[in-house]
Every structure is written in C-alpha cells, then in structure tokens.
C-alpha positions as CSV (number, residue, x, y, z in Angstrom):
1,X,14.7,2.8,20.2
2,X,15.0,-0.4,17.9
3,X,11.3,0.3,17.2
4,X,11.7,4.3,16.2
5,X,15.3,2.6,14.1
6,X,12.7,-0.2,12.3
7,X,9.4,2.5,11.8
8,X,12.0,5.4,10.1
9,X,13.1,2.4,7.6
10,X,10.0,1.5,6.7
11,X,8.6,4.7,5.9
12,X,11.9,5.5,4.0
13,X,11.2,2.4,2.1
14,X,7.8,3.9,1.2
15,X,9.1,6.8,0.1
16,X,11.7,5.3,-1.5
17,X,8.3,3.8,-3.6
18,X,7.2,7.5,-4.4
19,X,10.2,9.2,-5.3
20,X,10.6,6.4,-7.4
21,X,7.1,6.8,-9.7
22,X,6.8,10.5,-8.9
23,X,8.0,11.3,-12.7
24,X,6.0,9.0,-14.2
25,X,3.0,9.8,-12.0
26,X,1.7,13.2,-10.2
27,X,4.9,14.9,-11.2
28,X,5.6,14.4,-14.7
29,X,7.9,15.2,-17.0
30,X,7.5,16.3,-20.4
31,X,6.8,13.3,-23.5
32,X,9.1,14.6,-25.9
33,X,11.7,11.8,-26.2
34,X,14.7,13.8,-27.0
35,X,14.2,16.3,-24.0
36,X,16.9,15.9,-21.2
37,X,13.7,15.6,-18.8
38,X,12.3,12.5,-20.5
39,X,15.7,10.8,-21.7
40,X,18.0,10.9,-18.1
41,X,16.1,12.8,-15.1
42,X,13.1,10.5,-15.3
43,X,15.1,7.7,-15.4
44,X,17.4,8.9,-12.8
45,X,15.2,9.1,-10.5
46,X,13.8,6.1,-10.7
47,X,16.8,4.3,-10.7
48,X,17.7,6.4,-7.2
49,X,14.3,5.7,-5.6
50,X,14.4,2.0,-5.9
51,X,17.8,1.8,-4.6
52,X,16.3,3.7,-1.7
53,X,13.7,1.5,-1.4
54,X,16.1,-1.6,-1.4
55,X,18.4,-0.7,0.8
56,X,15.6,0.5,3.1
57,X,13.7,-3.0,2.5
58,X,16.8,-4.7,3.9
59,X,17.5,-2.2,6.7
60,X,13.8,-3.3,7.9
61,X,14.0,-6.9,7.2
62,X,17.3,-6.9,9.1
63,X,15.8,-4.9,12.2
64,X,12.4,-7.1,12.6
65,X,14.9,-10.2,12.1
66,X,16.9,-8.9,15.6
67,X,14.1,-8.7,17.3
C-alpha cells in the first residue's frame, strides 16, 4: 500500500509540473496583456500547479523517507 500511497504522489507531482506550464505551453492563452486570460487565469494557474507540485514533492520525499 505505502508503495501505491508514494507512486500516486509522484505522478501528482508530475502533473502538478503540467498543469503548471499548460497556459504557457500546449494550451495557451491569448497575448493581449490587458485580457483577463493573460493578466490573472494564466497566472493562476501557475501559481496552483506549483503548489501542487510542492506539496506533492514533500508527500513523496516524506513516504520514500519511512521506508
């Protein structure tokens, strides 16, 4: 079970990754400055996809550390 608990994190952590470029990258958002798509979604998101991948960083590094 503790392995299943330590793969999930990891790939949340990866994901955390992707969610966290996707505007910038495969799914972007429009270049007009002013727009509310460029000025607070794209940051947004970014903001909530490294938090993702932080808190899923330490989740892993704490569940390879029990072992």
């Amino acid at each position: 079970m503790k392995k299943i608990s330590f793969i999930l994190s990891s790939l949340t952590a990866v994901l955390g990754l992707l969610v966290g470029i996707a505007p910038y990258t495969f799914a972007k958002v429009c270049d007009m400055p002013k727009m509310h798509c460029h000025a607070v979604t794209a940051p947004t998101v970014l903001v909530f996809g490294i938090l993702i991948f932080v808190i899923s960083s330490v989740q892993t590094i704490l569940l390879w550390k029990k072992k």
